[in-house]
VOTOR-669473 format. One line per 10 residues: their letters; for each residue y negated, z negated, x negated of C-alpha. Coordinates in Angstrom, 2 decimals, always signed. Layout:
<banus>
a) Y/Z/X; ...
</banus>
This chain:
<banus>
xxxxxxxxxx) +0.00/+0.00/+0.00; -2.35/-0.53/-2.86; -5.75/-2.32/-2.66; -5.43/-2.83/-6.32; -8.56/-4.55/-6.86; -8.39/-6.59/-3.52; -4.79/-8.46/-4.74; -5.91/-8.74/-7.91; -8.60/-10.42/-6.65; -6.45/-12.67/-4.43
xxxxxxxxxx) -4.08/-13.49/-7.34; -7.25/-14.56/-8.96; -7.81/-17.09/-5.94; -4.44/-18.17/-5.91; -3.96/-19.03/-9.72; -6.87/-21.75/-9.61; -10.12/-21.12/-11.69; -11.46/-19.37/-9.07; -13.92/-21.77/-6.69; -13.22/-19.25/-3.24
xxxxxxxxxx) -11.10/-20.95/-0.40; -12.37/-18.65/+1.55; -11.81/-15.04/+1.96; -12.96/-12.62/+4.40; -11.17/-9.38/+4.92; -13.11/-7.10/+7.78; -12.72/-3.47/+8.75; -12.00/-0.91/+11.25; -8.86/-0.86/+13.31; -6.42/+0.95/+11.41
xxxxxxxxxx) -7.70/+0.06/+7.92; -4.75/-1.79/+6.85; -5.86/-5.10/+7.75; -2.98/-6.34/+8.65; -1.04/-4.85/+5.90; -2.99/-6.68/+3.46; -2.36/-10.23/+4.67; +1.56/-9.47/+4.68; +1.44/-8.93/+0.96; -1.00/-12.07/+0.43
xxxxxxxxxx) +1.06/-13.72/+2.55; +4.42/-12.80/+0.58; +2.13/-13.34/-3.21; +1.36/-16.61/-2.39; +5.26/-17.59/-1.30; +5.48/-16.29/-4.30; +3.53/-18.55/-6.55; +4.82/-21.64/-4.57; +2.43/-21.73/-1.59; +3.34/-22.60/+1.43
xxxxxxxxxx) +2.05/-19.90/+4.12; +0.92/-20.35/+8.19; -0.11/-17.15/+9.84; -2.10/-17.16/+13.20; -2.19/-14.18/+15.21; -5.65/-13.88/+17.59; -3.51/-12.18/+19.95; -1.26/-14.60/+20.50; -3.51/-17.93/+19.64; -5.64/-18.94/+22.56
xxxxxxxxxx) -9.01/-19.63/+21.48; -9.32/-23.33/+21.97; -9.76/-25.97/+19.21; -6.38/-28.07/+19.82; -4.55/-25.18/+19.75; -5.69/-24.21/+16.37; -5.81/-27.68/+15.05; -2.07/-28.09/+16.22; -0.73/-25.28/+14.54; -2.37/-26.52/+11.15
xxxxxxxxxx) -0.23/-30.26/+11.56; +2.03/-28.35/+8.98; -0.71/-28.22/+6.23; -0.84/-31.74/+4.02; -1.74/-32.31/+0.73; +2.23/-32.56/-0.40; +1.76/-28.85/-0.82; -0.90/-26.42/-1.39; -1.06/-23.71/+1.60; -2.39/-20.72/+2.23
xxxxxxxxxx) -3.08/-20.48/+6.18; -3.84/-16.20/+7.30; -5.90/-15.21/+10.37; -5.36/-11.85/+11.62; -7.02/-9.96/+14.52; -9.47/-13.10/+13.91; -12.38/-11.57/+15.88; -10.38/-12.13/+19.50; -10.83/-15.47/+18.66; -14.48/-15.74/+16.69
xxxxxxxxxx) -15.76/-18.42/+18.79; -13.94/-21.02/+16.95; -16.07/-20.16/+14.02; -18.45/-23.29/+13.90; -15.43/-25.81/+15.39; -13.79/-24.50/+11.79; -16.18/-24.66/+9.55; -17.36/-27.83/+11.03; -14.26/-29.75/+11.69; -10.53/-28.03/+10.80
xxxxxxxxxx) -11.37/-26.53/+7.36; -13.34/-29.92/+6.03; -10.33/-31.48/+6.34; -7.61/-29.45/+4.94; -6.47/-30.53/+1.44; -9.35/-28.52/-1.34; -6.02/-26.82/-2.64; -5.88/-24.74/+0.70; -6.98/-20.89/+1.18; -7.74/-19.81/+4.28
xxxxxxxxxx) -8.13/-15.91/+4.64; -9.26/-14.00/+7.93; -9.18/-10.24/+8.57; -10.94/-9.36/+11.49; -12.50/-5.90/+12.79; -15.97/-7.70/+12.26; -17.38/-8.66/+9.49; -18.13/-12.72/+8.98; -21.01/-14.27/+10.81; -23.57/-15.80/+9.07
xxxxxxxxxx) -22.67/-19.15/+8.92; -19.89/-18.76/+6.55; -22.82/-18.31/+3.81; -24.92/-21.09/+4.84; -25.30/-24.82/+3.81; -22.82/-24.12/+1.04; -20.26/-21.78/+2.59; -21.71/-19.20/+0.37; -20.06/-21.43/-2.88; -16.87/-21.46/-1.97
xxxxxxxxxx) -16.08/-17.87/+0.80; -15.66/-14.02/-0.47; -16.16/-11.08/+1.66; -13.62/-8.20/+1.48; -14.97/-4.76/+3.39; -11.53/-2.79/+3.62; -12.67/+0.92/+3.17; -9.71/+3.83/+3.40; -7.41/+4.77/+0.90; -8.15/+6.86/-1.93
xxxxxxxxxx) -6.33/+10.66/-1.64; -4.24/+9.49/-4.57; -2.61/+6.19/-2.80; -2.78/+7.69/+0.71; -0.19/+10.12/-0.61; +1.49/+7.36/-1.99; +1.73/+6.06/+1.30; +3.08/+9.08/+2.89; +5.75/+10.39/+0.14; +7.15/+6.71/+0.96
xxxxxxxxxx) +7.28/+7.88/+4.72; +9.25/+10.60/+3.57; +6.29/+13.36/+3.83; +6.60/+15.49/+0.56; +5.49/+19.27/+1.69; +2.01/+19.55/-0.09; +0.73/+21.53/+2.43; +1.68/+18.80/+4.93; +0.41/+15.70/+2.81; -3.02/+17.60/+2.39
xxxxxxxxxx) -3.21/+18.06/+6.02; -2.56/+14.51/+7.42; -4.53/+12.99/+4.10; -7.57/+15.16/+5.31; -7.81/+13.72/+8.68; -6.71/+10.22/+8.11; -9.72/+9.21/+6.32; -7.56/+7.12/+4.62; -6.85/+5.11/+7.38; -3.21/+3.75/+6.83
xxxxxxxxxx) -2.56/+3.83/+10.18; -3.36/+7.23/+10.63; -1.18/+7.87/+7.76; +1.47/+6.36/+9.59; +1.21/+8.26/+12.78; +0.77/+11.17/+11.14; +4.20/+10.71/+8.95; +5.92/+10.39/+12.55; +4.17/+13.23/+14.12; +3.18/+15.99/+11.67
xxxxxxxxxx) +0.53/+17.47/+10.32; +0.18/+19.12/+14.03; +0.47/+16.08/+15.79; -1.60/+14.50/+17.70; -4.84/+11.88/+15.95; -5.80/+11.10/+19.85; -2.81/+9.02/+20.35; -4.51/+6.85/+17.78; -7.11/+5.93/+20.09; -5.72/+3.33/+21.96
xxxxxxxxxx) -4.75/+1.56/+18.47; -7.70/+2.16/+17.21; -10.07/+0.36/+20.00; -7.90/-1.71/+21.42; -9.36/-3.58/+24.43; -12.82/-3.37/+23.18; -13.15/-0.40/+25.31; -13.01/+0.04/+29.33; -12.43/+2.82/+31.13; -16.20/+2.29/+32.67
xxxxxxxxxx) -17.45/+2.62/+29.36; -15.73/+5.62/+27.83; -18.18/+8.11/+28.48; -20.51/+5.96/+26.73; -18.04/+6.00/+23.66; -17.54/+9.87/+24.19; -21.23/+10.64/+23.72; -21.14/+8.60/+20.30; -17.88/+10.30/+19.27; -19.65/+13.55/+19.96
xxxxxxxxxx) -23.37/+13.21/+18.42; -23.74/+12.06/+14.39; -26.25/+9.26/+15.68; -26.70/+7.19/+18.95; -29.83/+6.52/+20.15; -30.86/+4.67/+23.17; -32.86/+7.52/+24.46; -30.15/+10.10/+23.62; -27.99/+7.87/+25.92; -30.76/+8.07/+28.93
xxxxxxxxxx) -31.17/+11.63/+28.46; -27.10/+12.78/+28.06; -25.95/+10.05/+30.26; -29.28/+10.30/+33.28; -29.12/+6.79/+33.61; -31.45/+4.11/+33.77; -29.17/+1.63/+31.84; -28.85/+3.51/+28.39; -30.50/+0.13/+26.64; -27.53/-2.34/+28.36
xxxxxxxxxx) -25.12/+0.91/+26.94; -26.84/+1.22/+23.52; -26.25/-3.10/+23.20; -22.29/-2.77/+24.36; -22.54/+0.37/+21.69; -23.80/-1.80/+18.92; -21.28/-5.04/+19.71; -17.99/-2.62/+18.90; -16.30/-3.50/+15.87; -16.06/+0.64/+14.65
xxxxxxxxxx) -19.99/+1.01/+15.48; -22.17/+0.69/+12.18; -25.98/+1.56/+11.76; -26.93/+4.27/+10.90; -30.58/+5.93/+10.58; -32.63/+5.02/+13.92; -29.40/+4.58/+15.91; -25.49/+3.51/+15.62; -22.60/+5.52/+14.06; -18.81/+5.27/+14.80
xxxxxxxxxx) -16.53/+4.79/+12.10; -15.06/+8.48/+10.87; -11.51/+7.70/+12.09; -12.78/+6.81/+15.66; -15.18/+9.51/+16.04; -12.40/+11.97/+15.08; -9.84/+10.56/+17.53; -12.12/+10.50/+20.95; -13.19/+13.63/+20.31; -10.02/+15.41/+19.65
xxxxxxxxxx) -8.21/+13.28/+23.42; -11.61/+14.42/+24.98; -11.21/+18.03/+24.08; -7.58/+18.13/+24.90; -7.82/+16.40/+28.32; -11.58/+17.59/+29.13; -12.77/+20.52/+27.13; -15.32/+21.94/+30.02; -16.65/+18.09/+30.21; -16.55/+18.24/+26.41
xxxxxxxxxx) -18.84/+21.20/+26.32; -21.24/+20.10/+28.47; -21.53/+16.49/+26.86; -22.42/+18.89/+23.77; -24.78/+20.78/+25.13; -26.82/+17.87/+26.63; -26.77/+16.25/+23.06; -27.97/+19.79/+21.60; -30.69/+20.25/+24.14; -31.90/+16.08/+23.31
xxxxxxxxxx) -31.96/+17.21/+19.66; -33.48/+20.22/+19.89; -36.51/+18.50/+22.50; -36.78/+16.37/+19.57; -36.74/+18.33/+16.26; -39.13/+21.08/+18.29; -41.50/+18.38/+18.28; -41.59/+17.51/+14.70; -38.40/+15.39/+14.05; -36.87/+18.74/+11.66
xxxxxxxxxx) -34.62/+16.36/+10.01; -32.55/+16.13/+13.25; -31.26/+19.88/+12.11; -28.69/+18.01/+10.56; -27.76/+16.04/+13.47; -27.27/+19.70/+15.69; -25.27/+21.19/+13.13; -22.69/+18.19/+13.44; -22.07/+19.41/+16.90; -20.96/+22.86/+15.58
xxxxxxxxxx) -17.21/+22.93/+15.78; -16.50/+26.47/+13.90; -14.77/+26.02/+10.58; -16.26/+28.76/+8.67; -19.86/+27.52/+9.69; -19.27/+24.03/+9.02; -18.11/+24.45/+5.67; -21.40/+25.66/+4.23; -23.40/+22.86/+6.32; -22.60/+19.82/+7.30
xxxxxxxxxx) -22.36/+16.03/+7.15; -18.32/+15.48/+7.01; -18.02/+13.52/+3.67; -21.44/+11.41/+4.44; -18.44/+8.34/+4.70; -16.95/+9.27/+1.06; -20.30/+10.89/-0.62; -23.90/+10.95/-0.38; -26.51/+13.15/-1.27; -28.59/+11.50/-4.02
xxxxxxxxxx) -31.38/+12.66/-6.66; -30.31/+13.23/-10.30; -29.93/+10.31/-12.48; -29.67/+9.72/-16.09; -26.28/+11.73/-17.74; -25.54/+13.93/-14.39; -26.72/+16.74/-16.37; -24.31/+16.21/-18.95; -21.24/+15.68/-16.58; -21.84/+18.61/-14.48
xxxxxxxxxx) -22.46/+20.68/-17.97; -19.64/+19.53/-19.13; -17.41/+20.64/-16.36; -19.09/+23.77/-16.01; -18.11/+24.39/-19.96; -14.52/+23.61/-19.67; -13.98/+26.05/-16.34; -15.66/+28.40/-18.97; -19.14/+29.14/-17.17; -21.31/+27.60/-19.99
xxxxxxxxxx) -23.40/+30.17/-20.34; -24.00/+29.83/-16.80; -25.19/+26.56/-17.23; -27.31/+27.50/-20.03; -29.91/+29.15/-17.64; -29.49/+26.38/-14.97; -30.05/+23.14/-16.73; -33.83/+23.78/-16.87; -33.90/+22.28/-13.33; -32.04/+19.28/-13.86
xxxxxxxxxx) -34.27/+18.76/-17.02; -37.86/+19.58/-15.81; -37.75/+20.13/-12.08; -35.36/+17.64/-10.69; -37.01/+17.35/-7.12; -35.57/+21.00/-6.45; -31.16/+19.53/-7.49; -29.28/+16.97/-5.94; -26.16/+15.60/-6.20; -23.24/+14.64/-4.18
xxxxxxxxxx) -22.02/+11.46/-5.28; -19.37/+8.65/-4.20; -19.51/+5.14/-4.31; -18.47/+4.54/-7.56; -21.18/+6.90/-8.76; -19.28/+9.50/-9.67; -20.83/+13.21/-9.14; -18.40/+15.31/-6.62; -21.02/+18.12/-6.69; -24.50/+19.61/-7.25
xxxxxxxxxx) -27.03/+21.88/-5.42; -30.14/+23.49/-6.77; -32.81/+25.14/-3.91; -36.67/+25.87/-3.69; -38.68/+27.89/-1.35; -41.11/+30.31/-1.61; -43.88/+27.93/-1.12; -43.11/+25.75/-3.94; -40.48/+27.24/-6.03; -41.63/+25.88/-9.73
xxxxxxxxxx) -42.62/+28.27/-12.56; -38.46/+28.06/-14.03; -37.78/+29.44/-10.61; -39.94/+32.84/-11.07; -38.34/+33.52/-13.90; -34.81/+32.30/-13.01; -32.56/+35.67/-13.37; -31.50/+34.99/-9.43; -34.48/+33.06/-8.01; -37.23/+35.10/-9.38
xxxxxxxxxx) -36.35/+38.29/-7.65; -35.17/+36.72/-4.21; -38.86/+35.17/-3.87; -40.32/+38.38/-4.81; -38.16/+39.58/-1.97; -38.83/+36.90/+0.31; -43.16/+37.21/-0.48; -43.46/+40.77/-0.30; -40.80/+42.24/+1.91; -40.01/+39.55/+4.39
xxxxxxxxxx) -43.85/+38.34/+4.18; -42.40/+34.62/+4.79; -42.76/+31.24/+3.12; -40.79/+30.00/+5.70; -37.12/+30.42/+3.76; -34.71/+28.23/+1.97; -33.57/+29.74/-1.12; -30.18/+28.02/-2.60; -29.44/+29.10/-5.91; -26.27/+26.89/-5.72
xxxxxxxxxx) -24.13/+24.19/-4.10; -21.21/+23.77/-6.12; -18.53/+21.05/-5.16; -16.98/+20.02/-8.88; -14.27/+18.08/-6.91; -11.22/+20.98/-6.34; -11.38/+19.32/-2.63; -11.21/+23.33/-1.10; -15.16/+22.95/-0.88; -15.39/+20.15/+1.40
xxxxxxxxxx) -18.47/+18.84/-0.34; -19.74/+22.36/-0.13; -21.05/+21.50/+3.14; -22.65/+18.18/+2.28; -24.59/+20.08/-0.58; -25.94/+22.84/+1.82; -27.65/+20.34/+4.24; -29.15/+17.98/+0.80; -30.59/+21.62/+0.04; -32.29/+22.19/+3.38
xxxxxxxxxx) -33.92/+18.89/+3.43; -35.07/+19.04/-0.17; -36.90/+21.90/-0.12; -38.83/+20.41/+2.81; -39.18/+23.77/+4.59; -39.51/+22.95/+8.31; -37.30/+25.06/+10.64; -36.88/+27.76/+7.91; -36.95/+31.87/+9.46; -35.07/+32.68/+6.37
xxxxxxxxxx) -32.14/+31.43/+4.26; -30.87/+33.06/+0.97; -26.99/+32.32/+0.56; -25.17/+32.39/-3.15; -21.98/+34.47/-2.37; -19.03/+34.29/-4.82; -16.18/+36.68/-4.71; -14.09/+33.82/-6.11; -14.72/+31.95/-2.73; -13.72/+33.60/+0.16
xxxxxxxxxx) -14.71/+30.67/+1.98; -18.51/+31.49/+1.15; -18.01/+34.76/+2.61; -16.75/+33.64/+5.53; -19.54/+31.56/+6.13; -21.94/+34.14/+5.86; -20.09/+36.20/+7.94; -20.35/+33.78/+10.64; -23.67/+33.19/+10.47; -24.51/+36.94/+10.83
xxxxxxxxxx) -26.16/+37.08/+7.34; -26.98/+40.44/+5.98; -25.80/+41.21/+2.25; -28.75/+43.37/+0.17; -27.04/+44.30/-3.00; -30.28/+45.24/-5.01; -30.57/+41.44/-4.97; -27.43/+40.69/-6.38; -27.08/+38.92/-9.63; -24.95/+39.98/-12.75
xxxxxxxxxx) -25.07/+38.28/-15.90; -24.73/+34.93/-18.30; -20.96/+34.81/-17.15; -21.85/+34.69/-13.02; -21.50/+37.14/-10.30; -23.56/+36.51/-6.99; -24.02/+38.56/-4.31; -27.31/+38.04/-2.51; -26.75/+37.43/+1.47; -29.97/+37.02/+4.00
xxxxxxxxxx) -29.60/+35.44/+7.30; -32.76/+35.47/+10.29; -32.36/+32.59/+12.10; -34.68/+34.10/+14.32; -38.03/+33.88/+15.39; -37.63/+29.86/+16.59; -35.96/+28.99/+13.13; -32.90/+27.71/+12.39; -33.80/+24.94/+14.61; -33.50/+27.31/+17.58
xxxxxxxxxx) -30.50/+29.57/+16.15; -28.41/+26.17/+15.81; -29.11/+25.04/+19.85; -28.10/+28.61/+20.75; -25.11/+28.80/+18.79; -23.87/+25.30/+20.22; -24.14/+26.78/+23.43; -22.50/+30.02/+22.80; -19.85/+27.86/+21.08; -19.03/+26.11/+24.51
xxxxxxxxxx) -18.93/+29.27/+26.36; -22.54/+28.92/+27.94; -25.15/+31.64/+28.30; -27.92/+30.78/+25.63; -31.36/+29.35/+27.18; -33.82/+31.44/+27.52; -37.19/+31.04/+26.45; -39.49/+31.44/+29.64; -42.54/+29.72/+31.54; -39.96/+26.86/+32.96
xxxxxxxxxx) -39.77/+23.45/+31.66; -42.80/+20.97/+31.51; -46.21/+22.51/+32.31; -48.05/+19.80/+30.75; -46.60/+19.90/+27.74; -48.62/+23.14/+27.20; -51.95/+22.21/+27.28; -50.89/+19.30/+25.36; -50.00/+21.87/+22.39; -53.73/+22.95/+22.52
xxxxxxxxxx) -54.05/+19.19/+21.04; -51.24/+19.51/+18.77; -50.61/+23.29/+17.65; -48.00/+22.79/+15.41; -45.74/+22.56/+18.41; -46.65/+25.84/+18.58; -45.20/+27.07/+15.38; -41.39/+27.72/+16.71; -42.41/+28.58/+20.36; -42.32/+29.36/+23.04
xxxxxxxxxx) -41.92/+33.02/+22.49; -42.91/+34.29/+26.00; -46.78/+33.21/+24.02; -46.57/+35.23/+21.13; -44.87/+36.49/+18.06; -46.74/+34.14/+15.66; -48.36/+30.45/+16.33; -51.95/+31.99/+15.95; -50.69/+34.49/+18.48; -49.35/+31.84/+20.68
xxxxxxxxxx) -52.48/+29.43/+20.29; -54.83/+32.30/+21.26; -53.04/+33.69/+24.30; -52.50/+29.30/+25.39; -56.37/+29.09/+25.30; -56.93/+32.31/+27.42; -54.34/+31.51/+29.82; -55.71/+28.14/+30.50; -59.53/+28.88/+30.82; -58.39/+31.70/+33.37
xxxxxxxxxx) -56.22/+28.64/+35.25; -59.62/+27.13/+35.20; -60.02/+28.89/+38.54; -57.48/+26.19/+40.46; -60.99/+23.80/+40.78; -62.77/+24.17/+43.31; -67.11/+22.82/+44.31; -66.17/+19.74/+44.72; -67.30/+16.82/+42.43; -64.18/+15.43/+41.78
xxxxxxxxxx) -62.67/+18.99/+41.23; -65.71/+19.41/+38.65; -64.75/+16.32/+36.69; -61.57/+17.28/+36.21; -62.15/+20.53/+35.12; -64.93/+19.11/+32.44; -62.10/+16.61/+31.55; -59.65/+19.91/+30.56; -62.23/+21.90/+28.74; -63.39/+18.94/+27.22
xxxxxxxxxx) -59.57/+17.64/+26.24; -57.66/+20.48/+25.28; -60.78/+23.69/+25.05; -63.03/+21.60/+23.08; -62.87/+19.81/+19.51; -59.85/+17.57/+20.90; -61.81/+14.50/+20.64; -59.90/+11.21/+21.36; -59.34/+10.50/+24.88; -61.22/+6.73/+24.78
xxxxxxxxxx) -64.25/+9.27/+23.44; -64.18/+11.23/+26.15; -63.48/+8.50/+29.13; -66.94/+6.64/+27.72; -68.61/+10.29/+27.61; -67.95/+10.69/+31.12; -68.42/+6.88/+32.10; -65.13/+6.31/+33.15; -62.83/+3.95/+32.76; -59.31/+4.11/+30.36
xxxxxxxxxx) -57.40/+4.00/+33.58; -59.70/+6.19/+35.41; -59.50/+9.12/+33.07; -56.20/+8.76/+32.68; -55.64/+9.35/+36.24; -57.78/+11.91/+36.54; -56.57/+13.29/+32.92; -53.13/+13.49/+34.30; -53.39/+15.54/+37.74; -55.63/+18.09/+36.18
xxxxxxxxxx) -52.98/+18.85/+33.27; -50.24/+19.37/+36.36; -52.05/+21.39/+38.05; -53.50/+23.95/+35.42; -50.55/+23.89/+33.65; -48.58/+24.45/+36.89; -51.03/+27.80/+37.45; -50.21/+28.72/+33.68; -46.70/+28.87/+34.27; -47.09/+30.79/+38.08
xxxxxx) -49.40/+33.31/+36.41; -47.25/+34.03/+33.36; -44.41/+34.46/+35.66; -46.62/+37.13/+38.10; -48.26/+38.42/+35.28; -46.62/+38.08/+31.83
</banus>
């Protein structure tokens, strides 16, 4: 089973120097929790402990109970007394640190695994001296195949498989040793949860499964409820829920199960769960959140697209900026797969222009991978002259006419994983190059990599050979693809829908008519739409300002008609001064102009949309 450095640890405990009598094993469901204890269990028979296990599921959580079951433990012998599936019974946690551990003999260990991890009383008022904290994480590829040659799984193919989707859960490991590598990971589900999850609460857990990040709001707006705050809390209080950004995260394993029962028992309810978390994102990153491009291209199922961009490995690798001897580790592997001169022309980023490289790397620090990208708008001078940058911004400035591109020179996964952190290392480029909602992006083919060609494929990316690159030991073939004229922000919400076999939005007067004249406040919601405006956001600002003066025309004589067309010209046709400025202009009050503020955007936004609909 491993968990090398957690028994040696343990053994550590159990020989004496060490001052912990307290140990703390927490993790998901599935982790090997369980499996852990057993061999602490049988280690400390072993050195001439005497052992009690209590089971949660089976111990009812009341303090004679537990106090009864620990009448074995005296000082004739030292013990070591094991918790498991400690967090069904967590609210004994001040009745034993207050009463049943201070009297056990000092010679006594007491270890818990629970899905949770330790309140915060077990490091308070000198806890903290004497209790250790174990976070069970999954099994590394080497001892998860371990695991399964032991279960009698020795086909390569079929190890690779089942190690890929376990996450190195040992439990999936388990199941998948019984059922394949075709089997079933939503029978896990059950195991995996457990009874933290209803039935009147799955839908809630399906969203979660389905979007990278959980938000309260995303809840409200999937779900249409008015409880999504009550749903976000019961979210947060599940033992395979971690934080994550502005929101909550399920653990890999879990994600991966719910998804795959949902889409086997409700693949049109699926879809549509995925298109209301597509449409929420895309609301968003429209409005300025582009980081949340990440966030829609985790919803994209297709293979071949996801394995140029996506998040997959975020749980085993993390983008991060280069540090001191990545150069020299990725230069070195580059030399010895016989590309050095390669890496001769490419190590002037990493040296002098840093902010344009990143690096995928693990926990343990090690690199799995590297990217290098820049845009047109502030590619550094090494980039002009770069022997494959230099002519694709040329390209990019004078034929496409665009700063609005992502160029990546590279994204190479050093980890012989089949490009898995390929994918991580094409979003880390996207969002270092800070290009918002890019038109354009520049794709590195390799004829070694058929993979890379299938992604480009996919994406409908167009190759232009007089861009290709030749030379210093690299061939590259030079693929463009138009996202379109709403950016890849826009081409990603499409293909989600086309993906779930729905007809693709289309961009008309429809939606919220005062969020229109709001753009006259705040144009750069005008830079990716909507296209039934204009080509261009100058376009789109200039034909927004004509069409509302002309809807002008909806007020009438009347004075209150005439104040709230002055309050329109004067909000959104004027110099956009702040709204307070404007009530005390107009002697009103805050809550006066508001009102007034508010029915006059309705209703000339309302004529905007009826007259672009008569008259586009």
């Amino acid at each position: 089973m491993a968990r090398i450095e957690e028994l040696e640890f343990f053994d550590r405990v159990l020989a004496g120097p060490s001052p912990v009598r307290i140990v703390h094993v927490h993790g998901t469901g599935g982790i090997g929790k369980s499996a852990l204890l057993r061999e602490m269990s049988r280690r400390a028979g072993s050195c001439g402990y005497d052992t009690v296990w209590l089971d949660g599921r089976d111990l009812p959580p009341f303090p004679d109970q537990v106090e009864a079951a620990l009448r074995t433990v005296t000082e004739t012998w030292p013990a070591v007394v094991l918790f498991d599936s400690y967090e069904l019974i967590s609210s004994l946690d001040s009745h034993l640190r207050d009463t049943v551990i201070p009297q056990l003999p000092d010679t006594t260990v007491v270890v818990f695994a629970s899905r949770q991890a330790p309140s915060r009383g077990w490091f308070e008022q000198g806890w903290d001296a004497v209790a250790h904290t174990i976070e069970l994480d999954g099994l590394v590829a080497a001892d998860a195949k371990r695991l399964l040659h032991a279960h009698g799984i020795l086909a390569d193919d079929t190890v690779d498989a089942i190690v890929h989707r376990s996450h190195g859960s040992p439990l999936a490991l388990v199941v998948g040793a019984e059922t394949g590598s075709d089997g079933s990971i939503g029978d896990l589900v059950d195991r995996l949860v457990g009874d933290e999850v209803d039935p009147a609460h799955y839908r809630i857990l399906s969203v979660a499964s389905l979007a990278r990040v959980t938000t309260p709001e995303l809840l409200g707006d999937v779900l249409g409820d008015a409880e999504s705050q009550d749903n976000y809390k019961w979210l947060a209080t599940r033992s395979f829920s971690e934080p994550l950004a502005a929101g909550i995260t399920l653990h890999s394993l879990v994600a991966d199960a719910v998804r795959e029962r949902i889409r086997a028992h409700d693949p049109i309810g699926e879809a549509a769960l995925r298109r209301s978390i597509a449409d929420h994102l895309h609301r968003r990153a429209v409005a300025g959140q582009h980081g949340l491009s990440v966030e829609l291209q985790h919803l994209v199922v297709d293979p071949n697209v996801r394995w140029g961009f996506a998040s997959d490995v975020g749980n085993r690798y993390r983008i991060d900026r280069i540090r001191d001897g990545d150069a020299e580790r990725v230069g070195a592997i580059l030399d010895a797969v016989g590309v050095g001169e390669w890496w001769n022309v490419t190590k002037v980023f990493f040296s002098e222009h840093p902010e344009c490289c990143g690096v995928a790397r693990d926990a343990r620090g090690h690199v799995g991978g590297y990217f290098i990208a820049v845009s047109p708008a502030s590619a550094p001078r090494a980039a002009e002259d770069d022997p494959l940058l230099g002519p694709w911004l040329r390209y990019a400035r004078d034929e496409l006419g665009t700063t609005s591109a992502v160029l990546w020179r590279e994204a190479v996964d050093l980890t012989g994983e089949m490009g898995e952190v390929t994918s991580l290392l094409g979003a880390g480029g996207l969002l270092a190059t800070g290009v918002a909602n890019p038109r354009y992006g520049f794709l590195p083919i390799s004829p070694l990599v058929p993979a890379a060609q299938q992604f480009s494929e996919a994406l409908g990316a167009v190759h232009v050979p007089a861009l290709d690159m030749r030379g210093h030991g690299m061939e590259l073939a030079c693929h463009v693809v138009d996202f379109g004229p709403r950016g890849l922000i826009g081409f990603q919400r499409d293909w989600i829908y086309r993906e779930t076999g729905s007809a693709v939005p289309v961009d008309s007067p429809d939606g919220d008519p005062g969020r229109l004249l709001r753009m006259l406040r705040e144009p750069a919601g005008l830079a990716h739409g909507p296209a039934w405006l204009g080509d261009t956001p100058a376009e789109r600002l200039a034909n927004l300002r004509r069409r509302v003066t002309a809807a002008l025309e909806v007020f009438g004589s009347h004075h209150d008609d005439q104040l709230a067309r002055v309050i329109i010209e004067t909000a959104f046709l004027g110099e956009a001064a702040p709204h307070e400025a404007i009530a005390r202009q107009l002697h009103l009050s805050r809550s006066a102009y508001f009102r007034r503020l508010n029915s006059a955007t309705a209703r000339v936004g309302e004529e905007v949309v009826a007259s672009a609909r008569r008259l586009p």
